[in-house]
C-alpha positions in Angstrom: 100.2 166.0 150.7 99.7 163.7 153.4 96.6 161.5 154.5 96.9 161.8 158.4 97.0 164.5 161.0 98.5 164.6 164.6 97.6 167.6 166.9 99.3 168.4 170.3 98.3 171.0 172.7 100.2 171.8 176.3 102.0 167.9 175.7 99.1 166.1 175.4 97.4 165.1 172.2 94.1 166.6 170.7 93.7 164.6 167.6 95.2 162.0 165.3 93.5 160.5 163.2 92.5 160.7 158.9 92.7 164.5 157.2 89.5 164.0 156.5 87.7 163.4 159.7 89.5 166.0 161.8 87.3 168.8 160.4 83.6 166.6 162.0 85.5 165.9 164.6 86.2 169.4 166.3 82.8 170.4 165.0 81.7 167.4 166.8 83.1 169.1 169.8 81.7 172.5 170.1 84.4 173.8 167.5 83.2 174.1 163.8 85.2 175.7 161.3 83.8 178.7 160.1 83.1 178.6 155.4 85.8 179.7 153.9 88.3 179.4 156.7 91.6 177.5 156.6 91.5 174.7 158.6 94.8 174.7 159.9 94.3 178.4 161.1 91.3 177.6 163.0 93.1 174.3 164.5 96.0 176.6 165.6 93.6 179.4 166.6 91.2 176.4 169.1 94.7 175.2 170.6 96.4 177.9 171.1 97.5 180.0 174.2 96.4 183.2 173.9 98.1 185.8 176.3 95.9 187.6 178.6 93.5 184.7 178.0 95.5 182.0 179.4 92.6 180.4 181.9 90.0 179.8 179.2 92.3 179.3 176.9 94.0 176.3 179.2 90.2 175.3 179.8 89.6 174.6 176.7 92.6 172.5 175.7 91.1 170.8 178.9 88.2 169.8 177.1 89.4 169.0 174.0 92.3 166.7 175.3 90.0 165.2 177.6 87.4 164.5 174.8 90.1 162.8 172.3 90.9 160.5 175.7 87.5 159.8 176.2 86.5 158.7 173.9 89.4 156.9 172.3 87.3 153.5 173.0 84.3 154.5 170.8 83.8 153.4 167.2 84.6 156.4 165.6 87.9 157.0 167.3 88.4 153.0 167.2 87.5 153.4 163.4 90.6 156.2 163.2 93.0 154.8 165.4 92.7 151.9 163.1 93.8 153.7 160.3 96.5 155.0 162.2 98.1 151.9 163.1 97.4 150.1 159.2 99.3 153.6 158.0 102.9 151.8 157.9 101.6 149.1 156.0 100.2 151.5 153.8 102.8 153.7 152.5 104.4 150.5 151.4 101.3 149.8 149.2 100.2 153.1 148.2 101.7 155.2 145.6 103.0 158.5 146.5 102.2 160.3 142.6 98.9 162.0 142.3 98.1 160.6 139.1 98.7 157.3 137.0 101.9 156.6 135.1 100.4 157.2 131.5 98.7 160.7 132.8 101.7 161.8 133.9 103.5 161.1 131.3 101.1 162.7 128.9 101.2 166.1 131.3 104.8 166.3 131.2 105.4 165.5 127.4 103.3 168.0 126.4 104.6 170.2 129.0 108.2 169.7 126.9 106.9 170.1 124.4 105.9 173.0 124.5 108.8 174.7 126.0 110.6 173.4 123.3 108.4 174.3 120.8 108.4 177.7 122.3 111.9 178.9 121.8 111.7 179.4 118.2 115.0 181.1 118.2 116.9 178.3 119.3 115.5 176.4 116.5 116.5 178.6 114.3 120.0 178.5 115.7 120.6 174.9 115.2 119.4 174.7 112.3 121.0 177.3 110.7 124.2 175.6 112.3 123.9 172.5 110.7 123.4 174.5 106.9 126.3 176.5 107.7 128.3 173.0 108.4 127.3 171.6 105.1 127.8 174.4 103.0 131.0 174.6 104.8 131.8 171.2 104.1 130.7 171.1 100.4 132.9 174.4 99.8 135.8 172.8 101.2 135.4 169.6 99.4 133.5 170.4 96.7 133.2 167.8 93.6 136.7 165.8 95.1 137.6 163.8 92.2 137.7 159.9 92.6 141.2 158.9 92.3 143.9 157.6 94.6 144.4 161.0 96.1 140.5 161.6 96.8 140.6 159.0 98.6 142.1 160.7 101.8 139.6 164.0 101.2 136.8 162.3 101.0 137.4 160.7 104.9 138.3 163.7 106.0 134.8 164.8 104.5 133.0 162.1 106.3 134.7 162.5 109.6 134.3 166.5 109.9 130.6 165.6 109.2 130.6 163.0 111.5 132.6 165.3 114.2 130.3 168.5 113.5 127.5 166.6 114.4 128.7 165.0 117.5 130.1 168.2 119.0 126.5 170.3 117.7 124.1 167.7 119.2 126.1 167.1 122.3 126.5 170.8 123.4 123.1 171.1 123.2 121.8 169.2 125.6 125.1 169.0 128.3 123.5 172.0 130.1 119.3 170.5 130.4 119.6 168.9 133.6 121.9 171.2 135.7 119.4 173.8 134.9 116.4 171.7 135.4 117.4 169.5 138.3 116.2 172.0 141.1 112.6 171.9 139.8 112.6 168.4 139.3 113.6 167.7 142.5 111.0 169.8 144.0 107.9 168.9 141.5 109.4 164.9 142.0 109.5 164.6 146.1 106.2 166.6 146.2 104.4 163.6 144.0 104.3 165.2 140.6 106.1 163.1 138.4 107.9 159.7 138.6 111.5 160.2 137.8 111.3 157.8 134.9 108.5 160.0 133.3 110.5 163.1 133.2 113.3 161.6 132.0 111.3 159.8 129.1 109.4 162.7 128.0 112.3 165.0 128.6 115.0 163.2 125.7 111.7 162.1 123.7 110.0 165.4 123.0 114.0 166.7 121.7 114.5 164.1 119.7 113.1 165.6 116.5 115.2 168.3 116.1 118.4 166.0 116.8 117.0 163.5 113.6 116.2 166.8 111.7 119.4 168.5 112.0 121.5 166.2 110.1 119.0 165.5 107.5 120.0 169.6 106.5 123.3 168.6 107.2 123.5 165.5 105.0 121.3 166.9 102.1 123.5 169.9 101.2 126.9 168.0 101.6 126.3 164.8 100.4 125.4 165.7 96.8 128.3 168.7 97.0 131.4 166.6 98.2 130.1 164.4 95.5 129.6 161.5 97.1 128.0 157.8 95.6 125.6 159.7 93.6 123.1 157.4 94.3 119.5 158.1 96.5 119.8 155.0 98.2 123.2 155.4 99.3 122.2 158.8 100.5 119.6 157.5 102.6 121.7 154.9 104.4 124.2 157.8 105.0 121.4 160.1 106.5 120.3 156.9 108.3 123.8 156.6 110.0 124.6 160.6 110.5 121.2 160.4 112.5 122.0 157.3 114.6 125.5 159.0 115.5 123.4 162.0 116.3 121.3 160.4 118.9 124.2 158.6 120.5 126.4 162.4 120.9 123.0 163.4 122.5 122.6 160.2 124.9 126.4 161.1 125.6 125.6 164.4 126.1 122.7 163.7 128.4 124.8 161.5 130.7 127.2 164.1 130.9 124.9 166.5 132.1 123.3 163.7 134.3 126.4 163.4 136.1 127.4 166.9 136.3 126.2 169.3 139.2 126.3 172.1 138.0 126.6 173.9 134.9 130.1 174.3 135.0 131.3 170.9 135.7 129.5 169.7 132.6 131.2 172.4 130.5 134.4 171.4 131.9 134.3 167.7 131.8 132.2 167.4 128.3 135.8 167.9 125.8 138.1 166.2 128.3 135.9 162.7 128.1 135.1 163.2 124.7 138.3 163.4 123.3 139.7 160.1 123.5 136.7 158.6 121.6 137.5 160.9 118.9 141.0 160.1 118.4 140.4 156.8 118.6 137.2 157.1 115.6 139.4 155.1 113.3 140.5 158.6 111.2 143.4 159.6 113.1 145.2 156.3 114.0 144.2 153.0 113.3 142.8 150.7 115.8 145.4 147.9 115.0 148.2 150.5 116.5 146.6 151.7 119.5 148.2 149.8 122.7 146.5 147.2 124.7 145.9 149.1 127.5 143.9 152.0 125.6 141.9 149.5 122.7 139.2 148.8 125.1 138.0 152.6 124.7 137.4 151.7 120.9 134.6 149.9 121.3 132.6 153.1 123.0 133.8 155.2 120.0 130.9 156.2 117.9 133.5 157.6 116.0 134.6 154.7 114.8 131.4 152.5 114.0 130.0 155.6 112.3 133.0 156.2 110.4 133.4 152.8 109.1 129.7 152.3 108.1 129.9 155.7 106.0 133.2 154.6 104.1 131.7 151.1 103.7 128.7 153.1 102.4 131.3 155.0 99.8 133.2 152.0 98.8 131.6 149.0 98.9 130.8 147.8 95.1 132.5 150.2 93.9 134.7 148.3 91.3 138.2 149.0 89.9 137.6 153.0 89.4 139.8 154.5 91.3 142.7 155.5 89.3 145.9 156.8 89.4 149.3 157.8 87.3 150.1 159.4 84.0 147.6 157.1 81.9 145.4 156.3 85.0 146.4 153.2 84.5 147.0 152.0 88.3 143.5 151.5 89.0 141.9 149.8 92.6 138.6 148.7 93.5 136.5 149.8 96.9 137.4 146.9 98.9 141.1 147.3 98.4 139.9 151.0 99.9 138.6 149.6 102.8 141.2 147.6 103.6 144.3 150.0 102.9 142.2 152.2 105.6 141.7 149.0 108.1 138.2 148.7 107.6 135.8 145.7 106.8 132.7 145.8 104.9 131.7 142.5 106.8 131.2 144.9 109.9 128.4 147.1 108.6 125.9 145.3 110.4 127.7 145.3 113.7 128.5 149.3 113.2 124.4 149.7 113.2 123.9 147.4 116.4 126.6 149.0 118.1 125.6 152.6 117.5 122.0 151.5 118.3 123.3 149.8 121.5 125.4 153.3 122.7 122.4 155.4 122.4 120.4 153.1 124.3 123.3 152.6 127.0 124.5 156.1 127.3 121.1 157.0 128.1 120.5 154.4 130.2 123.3 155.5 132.4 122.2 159.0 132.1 118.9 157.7 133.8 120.8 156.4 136.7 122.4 159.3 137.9 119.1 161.3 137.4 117.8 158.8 139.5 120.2 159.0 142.1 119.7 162.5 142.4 115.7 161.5 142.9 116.5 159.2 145.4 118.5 161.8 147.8 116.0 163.5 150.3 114.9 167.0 149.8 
């Protein structure tokens, strides 16, 4: 834990010098330390006062002070004291972790791993949460018919999915590091573990259950809402139901990176989510929300998600979508997308942006973790 050692005795100093000289040195003087003894027991047991024994005691402090004063010019003590005074420069130079960046990161990746792995039960949990949601979804909305009046029920389909997911992913990871951060704060100051590391191999080794969840999800109520009835297009959903489920967990993670305490993170998580929400394009449209309050659109996931999945629905659709007595009043997909303010031009940019609020979320996340690193123990 440290590379240097400074003993006193009665004011006056017995040794300072390297760890791992002090040992040869009091041996050196008359003092070994006895196999399988504790070196700093037998330091504390040479300098100490004992009572009723005070005069030899005081005598040999005497000696030992004397000694270290003594011979202070030598080369040996030159040799230490040179240490001693390079030491400043050195803990500038010299890294405080015990091991390289790549060993620790293996250690503490399979470490969560592991405990992940271990909780089977929770597995279950979620996963049997995200069938539930599908079959939930694919009863409420089973085989909605493609007309003019479908049109509404089948993005409210896509929304609840896209809402279930966010809420499911996001809960589960708002409580990690309130839980964790006493251990990490300990294992981190005493030279463990970089603070990058942990957080790396922390969000890395839960990422699998967060891409496998909506895969259940998706596969059960895709084909039952009756959705483009095409594999492709169920693909590309998946594809975007899994990138809004890692951006709900990078906002969950910065939530609990921010929060203290257990508590606070349950109490601030709906409060901060909500706006994004009613702002996901579903509710109101964009083009009504005032000035002031548009900015928080472009951190929606809600709304890029929601707009790639109905551009997903629509787009190419043709003039299918009928209505009236003789279904005569027929529209195509784009006219879809545009009576519900959306542009199939923006598919692209829904990706990026979804890709760029998991990566920023978490990135912010990281910050207050390492904020919390930087305070002292």
């Amino acid at each position: 834990m440290f590379d240097s050692i400074l003993l006193l005795a009665e004011g006056r100093t017995a040794y300072m010098g390297s760890r791992a000289d002090v040992i040869q040195y009091f041996e050196g003087l008359g003092y070994p330390c006895p196999i399988n003894f504790n070196p700093a027991d037998h330091f504390i047991h040479t300098l100490a006062i004992v009572p009723g024994d005070e005069e030899n005691c005081l005598t040999r402090v005497k000696v030992i002070c004397d000694a270290y004063r003594e011979n202070n010019t030598d080369s040996i003590s030159s040799e230490s004291l040179g240490k001693q005074d390079s030491f400043k420069d050195e803990v500038y130079t010299r890294s405080p972790y015990k091991a390289s960046w790549c060993q620790q990161f293996r250690s503490v990746f399979w470490r969560s791993w592991l405990t992940n792995n271990r909780d089977v039960m929770i597995f279950r949990i979620r996963l049997y949460q995200s069938i539930f949601v599908g079959l939930l979804a694919g009863i409420i909305y089973f085989r909605t018919k493609i007309n003019q009046s479908g049109i509404i029920n089948i993005a409210g389909a896509i929304f609840f999915l896209i809402t279930s997911t966010t809420f499911n992913n996001m809960g589960s990871v708002i409580f990690t590091f309130p839980q964790e951060l006493s251990v990490f704060l300990r294992e981190h100051h005493n030279g463990m573990y970089r603070s990058d590391v942990y957080f790396l191999c922390k969000t890395t080794a839960e990422a699998p259950l967060f891409l496998l969840n909506p895969l259940f999800l998706m596969a059960i109520a895709y084909w039952m809402i009756g959705l483009r009835q095409q594999i492709l297009r169920f693909l590309y959903a998946y594809g975007i139901l899994a990138l809004i489920s890692m951006v709900a967990v990078s906002y969950g993670y910065m939530i609990s990176t921010l929060s203290p305490t257990v508590a606070t993170a349950s109490s601030i998580s709906a409060p901060l989510l909500l706006p994004l929400l009613l702002l996901g394009g579903f509710y109101v449209k964009n083009t009504t929300v005032p000035v002031w309050l548009s900015w928080l659109h472009y951190l929606s996931w809600f709304s890029y998600g929601f707009e790639a999945m109905l551009v997903n629905q629509w787009n190419g659709y043709g003039d299918k979508i009928c209505s009236g007595k003789n279904n005569t009043d027929c529209i195509g997909g784009e006219q879809v997308l545009h009576d519900l303010g959306l542009k199939k031009d923006n598919e692209v940019i829904d990706i990026y942006a979804l890709l760029a609020l998991t990566i920023g979320f978490r990135f912010i996340a990281y910050l207050f973790l390492l904020k919390k690193a930087y305070k002292k123990p």
